[in-house]
TORVOTI-315285 format. One record per residue (C-alpha): residue in one letter; residue number from 1; x, y, z. Coordinates in steps of 0.001 Angstrom, whole numbers, plus 500000, padded with zeros to 6 digits. Layout:
// residues N
type | seq | px | py | pz
A | NUM | X | Y | Z;
...
This chain:
// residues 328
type | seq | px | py | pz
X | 1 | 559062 | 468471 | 494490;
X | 2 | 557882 | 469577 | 490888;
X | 3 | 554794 | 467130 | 491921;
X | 4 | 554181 | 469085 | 494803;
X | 5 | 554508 | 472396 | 493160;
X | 6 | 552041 | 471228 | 490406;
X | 7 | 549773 | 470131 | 493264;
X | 8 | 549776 | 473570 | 495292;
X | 9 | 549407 | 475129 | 491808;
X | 10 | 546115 | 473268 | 491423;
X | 11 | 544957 | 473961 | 494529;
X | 12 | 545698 | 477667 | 494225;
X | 13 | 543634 | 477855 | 490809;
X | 14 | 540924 | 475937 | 492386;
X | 15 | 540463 | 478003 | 495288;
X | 16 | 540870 | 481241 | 493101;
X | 17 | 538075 | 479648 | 490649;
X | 18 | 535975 | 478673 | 493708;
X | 19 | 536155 | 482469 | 494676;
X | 20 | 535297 | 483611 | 491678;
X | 21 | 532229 | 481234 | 491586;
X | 22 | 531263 | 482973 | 494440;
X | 23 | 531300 | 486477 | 493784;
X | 24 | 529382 | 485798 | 490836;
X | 25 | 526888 | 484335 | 493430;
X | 26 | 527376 | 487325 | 495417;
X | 27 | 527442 | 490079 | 493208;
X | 28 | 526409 | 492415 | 495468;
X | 29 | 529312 | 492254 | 497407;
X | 30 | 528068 | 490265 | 500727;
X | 31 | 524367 | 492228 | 500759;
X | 32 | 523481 | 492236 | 503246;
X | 33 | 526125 | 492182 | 505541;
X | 34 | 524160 | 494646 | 508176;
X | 35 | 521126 | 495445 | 509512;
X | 36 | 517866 | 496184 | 506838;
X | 37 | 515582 | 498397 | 508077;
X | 38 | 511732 | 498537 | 506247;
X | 39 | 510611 | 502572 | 506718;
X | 40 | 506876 | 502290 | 507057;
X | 41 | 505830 | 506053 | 506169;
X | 42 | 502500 | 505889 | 508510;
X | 43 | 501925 | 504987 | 512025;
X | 44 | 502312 | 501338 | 513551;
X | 45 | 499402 | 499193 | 513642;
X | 46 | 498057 | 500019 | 510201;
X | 47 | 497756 | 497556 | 507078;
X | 48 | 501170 | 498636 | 505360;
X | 49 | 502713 | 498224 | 508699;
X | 50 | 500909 | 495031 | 509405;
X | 51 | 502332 | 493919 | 505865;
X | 52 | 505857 | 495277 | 506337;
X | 53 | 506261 | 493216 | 509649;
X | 54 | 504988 | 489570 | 507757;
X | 55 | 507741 | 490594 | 505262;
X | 56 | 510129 | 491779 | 507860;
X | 57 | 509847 | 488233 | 509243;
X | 58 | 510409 | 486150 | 506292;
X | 59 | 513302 | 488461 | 504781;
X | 60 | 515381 | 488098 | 508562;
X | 61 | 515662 | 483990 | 507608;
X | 62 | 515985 | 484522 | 504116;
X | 63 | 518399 | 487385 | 504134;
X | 64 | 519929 | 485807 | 507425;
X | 65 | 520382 | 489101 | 508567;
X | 66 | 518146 | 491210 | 510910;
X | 67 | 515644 | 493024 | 509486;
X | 68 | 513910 | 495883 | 511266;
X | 69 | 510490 | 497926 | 510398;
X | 70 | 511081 | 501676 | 511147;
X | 71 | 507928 | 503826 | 511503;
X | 72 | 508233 | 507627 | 510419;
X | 73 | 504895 | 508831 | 510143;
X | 74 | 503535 | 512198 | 509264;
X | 75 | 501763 | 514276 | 506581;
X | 76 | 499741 | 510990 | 505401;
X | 77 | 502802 | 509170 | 504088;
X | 78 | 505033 | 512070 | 502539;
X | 79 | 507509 | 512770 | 505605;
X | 80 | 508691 | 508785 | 505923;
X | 81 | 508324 | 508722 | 501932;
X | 82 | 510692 | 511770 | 501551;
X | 83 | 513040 | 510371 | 503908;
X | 84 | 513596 | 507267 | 501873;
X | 85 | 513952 | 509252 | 498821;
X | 86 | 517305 | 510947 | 499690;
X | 87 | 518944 | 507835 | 501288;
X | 88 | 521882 | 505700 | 499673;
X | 89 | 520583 | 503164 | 497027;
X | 90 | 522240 | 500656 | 498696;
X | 91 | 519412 | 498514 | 499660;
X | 92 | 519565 | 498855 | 503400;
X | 93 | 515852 | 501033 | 503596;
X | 94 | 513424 | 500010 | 501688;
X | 95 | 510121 | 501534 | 501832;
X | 96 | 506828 | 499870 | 502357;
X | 97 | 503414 | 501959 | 501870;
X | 98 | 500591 | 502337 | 499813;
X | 99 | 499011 | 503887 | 496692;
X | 100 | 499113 | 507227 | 498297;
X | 101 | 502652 | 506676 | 497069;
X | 102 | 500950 | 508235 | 493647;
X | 103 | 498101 | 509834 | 495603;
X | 104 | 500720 | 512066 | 497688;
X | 105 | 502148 | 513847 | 495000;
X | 106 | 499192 | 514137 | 492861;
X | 107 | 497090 | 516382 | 495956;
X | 108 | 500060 | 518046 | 497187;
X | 109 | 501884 | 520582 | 495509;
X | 110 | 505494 | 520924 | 495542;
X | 111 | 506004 | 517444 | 496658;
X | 112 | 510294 | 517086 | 497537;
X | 113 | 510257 | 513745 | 495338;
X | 114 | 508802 | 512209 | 492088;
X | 115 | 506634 | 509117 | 492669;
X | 116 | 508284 | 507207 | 489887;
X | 117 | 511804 | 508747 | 489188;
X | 118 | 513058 | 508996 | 492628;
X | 119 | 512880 | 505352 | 493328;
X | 120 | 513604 | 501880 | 492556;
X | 121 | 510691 | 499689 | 492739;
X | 122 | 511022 | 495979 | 493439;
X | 123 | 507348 | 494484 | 493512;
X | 124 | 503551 | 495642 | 494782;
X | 125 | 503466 | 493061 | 497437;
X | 126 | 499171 | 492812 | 497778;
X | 127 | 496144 | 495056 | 497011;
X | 128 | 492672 | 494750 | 498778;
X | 129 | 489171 | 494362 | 497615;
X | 130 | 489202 | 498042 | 498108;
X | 131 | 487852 | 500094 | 501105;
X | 132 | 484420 | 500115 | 502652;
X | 133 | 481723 | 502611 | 502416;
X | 134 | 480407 | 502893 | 505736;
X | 135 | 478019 | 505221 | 507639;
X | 136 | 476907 | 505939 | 511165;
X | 137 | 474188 | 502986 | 512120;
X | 138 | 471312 | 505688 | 512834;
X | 139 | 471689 | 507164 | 508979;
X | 140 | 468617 | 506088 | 507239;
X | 141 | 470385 | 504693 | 504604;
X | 142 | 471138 | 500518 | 503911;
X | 143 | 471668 | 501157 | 500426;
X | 144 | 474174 | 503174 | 498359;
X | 145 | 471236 | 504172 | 496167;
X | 146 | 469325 | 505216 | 499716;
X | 147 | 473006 | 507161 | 500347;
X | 148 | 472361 | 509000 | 496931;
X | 149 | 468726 | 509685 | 497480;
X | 150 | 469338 | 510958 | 501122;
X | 151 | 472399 | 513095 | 499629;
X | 152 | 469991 | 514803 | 496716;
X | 153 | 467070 | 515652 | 499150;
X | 154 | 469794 | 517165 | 501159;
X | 155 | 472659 | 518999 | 499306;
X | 156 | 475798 | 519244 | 501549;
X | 157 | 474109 | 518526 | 504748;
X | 158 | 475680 | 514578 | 504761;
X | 159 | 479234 | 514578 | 505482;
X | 160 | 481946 | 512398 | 505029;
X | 161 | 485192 | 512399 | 506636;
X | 162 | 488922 | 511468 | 504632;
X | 163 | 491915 | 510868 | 507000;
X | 164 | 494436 | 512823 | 504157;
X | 165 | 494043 | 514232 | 500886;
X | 166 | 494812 | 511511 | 498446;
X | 167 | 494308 | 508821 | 501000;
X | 168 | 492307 | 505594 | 500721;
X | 169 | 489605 | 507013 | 502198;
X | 170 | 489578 | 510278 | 500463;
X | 171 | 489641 | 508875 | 496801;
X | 172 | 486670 | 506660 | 496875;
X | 173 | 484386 | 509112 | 498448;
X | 174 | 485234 | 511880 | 495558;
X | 175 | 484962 | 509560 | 493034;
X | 176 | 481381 | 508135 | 494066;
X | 177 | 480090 | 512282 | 494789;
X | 178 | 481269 | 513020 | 491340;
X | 179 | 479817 | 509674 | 489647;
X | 180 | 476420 | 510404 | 491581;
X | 181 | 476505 | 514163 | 490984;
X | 182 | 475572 | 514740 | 494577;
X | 183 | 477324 | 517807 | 496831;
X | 184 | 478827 | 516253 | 499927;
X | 185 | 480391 | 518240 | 503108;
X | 186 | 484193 | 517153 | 503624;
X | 187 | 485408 | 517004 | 506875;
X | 188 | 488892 | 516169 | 506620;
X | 189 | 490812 | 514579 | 509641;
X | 190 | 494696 | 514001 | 510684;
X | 191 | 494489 | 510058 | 510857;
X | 192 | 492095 | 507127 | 510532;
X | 193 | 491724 | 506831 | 514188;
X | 194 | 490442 | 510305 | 514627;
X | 195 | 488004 | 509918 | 511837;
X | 196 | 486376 | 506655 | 513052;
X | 197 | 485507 | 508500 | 516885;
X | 198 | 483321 | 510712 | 515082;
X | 199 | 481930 | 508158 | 512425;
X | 200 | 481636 | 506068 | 516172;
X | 201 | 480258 | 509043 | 517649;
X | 202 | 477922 | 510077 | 514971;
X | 203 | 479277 | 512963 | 514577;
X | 204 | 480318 | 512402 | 510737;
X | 205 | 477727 | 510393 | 508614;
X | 206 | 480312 | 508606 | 505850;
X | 207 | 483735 | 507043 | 505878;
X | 208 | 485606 | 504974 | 503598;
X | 209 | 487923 | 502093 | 505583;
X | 210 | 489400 | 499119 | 504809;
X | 211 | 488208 | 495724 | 505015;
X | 212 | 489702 | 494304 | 508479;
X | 213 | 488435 | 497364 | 510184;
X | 214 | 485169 | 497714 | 509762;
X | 215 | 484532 | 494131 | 509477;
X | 216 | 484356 | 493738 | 513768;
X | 217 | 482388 | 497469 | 513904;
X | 218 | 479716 | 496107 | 511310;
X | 219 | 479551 | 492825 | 513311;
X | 220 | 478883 | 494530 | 516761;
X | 221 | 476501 | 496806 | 514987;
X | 222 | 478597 | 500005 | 515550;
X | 223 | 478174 | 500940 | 512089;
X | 224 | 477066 | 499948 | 508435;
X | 225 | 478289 | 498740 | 505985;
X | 226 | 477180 | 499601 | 502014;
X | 227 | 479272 | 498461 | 499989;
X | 228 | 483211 | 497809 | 498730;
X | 229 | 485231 | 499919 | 496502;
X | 230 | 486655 | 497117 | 494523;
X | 231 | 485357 | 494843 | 491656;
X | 232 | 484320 | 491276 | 493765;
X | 233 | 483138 | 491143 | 497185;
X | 234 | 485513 | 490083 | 499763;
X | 235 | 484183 | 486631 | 501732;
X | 236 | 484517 | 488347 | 504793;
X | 237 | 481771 | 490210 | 504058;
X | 238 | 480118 | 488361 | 501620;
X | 239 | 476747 | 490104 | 502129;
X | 240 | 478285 | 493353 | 501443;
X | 241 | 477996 | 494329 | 497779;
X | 242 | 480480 | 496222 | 495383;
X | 243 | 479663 | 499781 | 493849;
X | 244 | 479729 | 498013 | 490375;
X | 245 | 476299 | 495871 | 491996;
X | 246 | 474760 | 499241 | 493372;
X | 247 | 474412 | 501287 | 489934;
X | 248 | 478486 | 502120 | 489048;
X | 249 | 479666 | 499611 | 486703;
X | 250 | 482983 | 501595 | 486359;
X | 251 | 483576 | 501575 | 489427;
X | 252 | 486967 | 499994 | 490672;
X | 253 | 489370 | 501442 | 493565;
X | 254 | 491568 | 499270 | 495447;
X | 255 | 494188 | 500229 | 497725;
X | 256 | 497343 | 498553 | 496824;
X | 257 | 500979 | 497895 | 499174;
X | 258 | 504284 | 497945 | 497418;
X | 259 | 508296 | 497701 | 498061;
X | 260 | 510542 | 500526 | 496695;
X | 261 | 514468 | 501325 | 497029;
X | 262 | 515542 | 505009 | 496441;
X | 263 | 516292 | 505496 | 492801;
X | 264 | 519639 | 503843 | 491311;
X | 265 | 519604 | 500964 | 493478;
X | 266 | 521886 | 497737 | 492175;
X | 267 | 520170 | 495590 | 490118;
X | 268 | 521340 | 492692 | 491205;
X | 269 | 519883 | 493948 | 495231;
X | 270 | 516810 | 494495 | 493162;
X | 271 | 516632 | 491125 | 491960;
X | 272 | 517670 | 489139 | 495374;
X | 273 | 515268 | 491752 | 497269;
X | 274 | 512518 | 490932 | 494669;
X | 275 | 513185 | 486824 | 494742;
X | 276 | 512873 | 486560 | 498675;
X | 277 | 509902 | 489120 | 499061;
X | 278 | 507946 | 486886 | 496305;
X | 279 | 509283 | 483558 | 498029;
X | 280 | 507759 | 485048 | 501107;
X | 281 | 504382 | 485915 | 499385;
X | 282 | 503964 | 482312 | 498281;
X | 283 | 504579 | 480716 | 501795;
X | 284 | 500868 | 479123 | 503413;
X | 285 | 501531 | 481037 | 505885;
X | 286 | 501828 | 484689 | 504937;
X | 287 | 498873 | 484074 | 502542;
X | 288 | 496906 | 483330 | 505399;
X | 289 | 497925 | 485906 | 507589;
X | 290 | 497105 | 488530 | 504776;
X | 291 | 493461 | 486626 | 503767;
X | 292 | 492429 | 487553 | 507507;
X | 293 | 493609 | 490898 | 506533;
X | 294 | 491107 | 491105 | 503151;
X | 295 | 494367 | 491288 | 500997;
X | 296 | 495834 | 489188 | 498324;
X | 297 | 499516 | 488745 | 497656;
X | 298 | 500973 | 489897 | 494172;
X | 299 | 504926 | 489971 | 493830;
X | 300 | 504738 | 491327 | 490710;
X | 301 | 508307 | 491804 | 488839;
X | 302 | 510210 | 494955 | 489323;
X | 303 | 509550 | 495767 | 485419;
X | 304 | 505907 | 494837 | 486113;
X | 305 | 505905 | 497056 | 489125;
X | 306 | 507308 | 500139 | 487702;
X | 307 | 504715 | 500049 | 484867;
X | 308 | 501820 | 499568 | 487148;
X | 309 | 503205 | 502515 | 489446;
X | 310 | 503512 | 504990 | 486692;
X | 311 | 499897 | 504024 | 485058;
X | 312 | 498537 | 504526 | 488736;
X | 313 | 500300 | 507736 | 489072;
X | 314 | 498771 | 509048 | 485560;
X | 315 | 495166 | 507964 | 486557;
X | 316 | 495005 | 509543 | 490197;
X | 317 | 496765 | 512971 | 488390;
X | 318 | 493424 | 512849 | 486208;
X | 319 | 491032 | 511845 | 489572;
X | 320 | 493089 | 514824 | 491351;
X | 321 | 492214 | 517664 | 488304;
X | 322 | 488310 | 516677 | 488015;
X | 323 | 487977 | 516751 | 491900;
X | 324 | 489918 | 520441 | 491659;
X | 325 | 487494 | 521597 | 488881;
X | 326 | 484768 | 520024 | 490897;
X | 327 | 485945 | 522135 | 493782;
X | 328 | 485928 | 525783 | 491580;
């Protein structure tokens, strides 16, 4: 009997040790144990939507729990960003956009959350070889030089369009005017889409894009390509120079993709969030899937990320006061 006692006295400690084993596992308490939603803060079909379902994908095995990719569009990323602010840090919504994460804030006054403070950030999944300076095929221009030239001879005739204030393809364009010193007329548009019909139509002469759009429209000859905004061409356009070849040797704007929780989130969600995602980034598969879309995978670490977010934030503050002053 005493045997016996000693026996189920055993057992009992080695279950209870085995359970403690196991919360220390688990130390977010079962996470997930529901549904995990991915808010994509701009409409489906884009690049961070494009990127959010690959992830999406890989986290449902991982997490081996569904995971779902919520678009909320609206006000070039600030309504779906806002929305994720004020939720529960409890890792159930995380947000997936891009560096008009910092841009938004920076063009926008009164902004209802901080960039940095109001959330948790777990890793920049990918950046691109930056946008695309294209123009309408019947500009006389094959050059960003012949752009300039064509821009001096006639001030704020050429326009350009930019889908947002503080978007991808807003930045760039600013950046080059100022750099060049030439006067440009803005023509500023609700959405990519919209922007492209008139580039399409002729009816705007400039517009930055990224990489896996205009890469069919340059090869049916629907417009032209000048150059990318980042530092090495991307070899699906390898004819297509960079700024830095065509006279701007400063010259360096990528669009970047990251993974945020709202601010406070657990770290140990952080850190299971931030293993899977980079797991995910490393798999043959997802690193082709994004090479077709001109990106390349980071999975930087949440420390890492942070840093990188608030640097970015501080430099496109300083872009967003010169173009002001430019505009006075």
């Amino acid at each position: 009997m005493n045997l016996s006692l000693r026996s189920l006295g055993f057992v009992l400690a080695l279950l209870l040790a085995c359970t403690a084993l196991s919360a220390q596992a688990q130390p977010t308490g079962g996470y997930p144990n529901k549904t995990v939603r991915i808010v994509v803060p701009s409409p489906a079909g884009g690049p961070p939507d494009q990127i959010a379902r690959i992830i999406a994908n890989k986290l449902q095995t991982s997490l081996a729990q569904t995971v779902i990719v919520e678009n909320r569009a609206g006000a070039g990323g600030l309504v779906g960003t806002a929305y994720v602010a004020k939720l529960p840090p409890d890792g159930y919504t995380i947000l997936v956009t891009t560096a008009s994460h910092t841009a938004i804030p920076a063009f926008t006054p009164n902004t209802p959350y901080d960039a940095v403070r109001d959330f948790t950030h777990v890793t920049q999944l990918a950046e691109n070889y930056g946008q695309v300076l294209t123009v309408r095929p019947t500009l006389p221009a094959k050059t960003v030089q012949e752009l300039i030239a064509l821009a001096r001879k006639q001030p704020g005739k050429l326009s350009y369009g930019q889908a947002g204030l503080g978007t991808a393809s807003h930045i760039p364009a600013e950046v080059m005017i100022g750099a060049a010193k030439i006067d440009m007329l803005q023509v500023p548009y609700k959405g990519t889409p919209a922007a492209m019909t008139d580039l399409l139509g002729g009816h705007i002469d400039v517009f930055f894009i990224g990489t896996q759009i205009a890469l069919p429209l340059m090869q049916d000859g629907k417009i032209r390509a000048l150059a990318v905004t980042g530092k090495e061409r991307w070899k699906g356009m390898p004819d297509v120079p960079t700024m830095q070849e065509q006279g701007f040797p400063d010259y360096n704007i990528v669009n970047w993709f990251g993974a945020w929780l709202p601010a406070g989130a657990p770290p140990a969600i952080v850190a299971r969030l931030h293993r899977e995602i980079g797991l995910a980034l490393k798999e043959p598969d997802v690193q082709k899937e994004f090479d077709t879309l001109g990106l390349r995978g980071v999975g930087s670490s949440p420390e890492e990320f942070a840093r990188f977010v608030a640097k970015d934030a501080a430099t496109i503050q300083e872009v967003a006061r010169r173009i002001e002053g430019r505009a006075k």
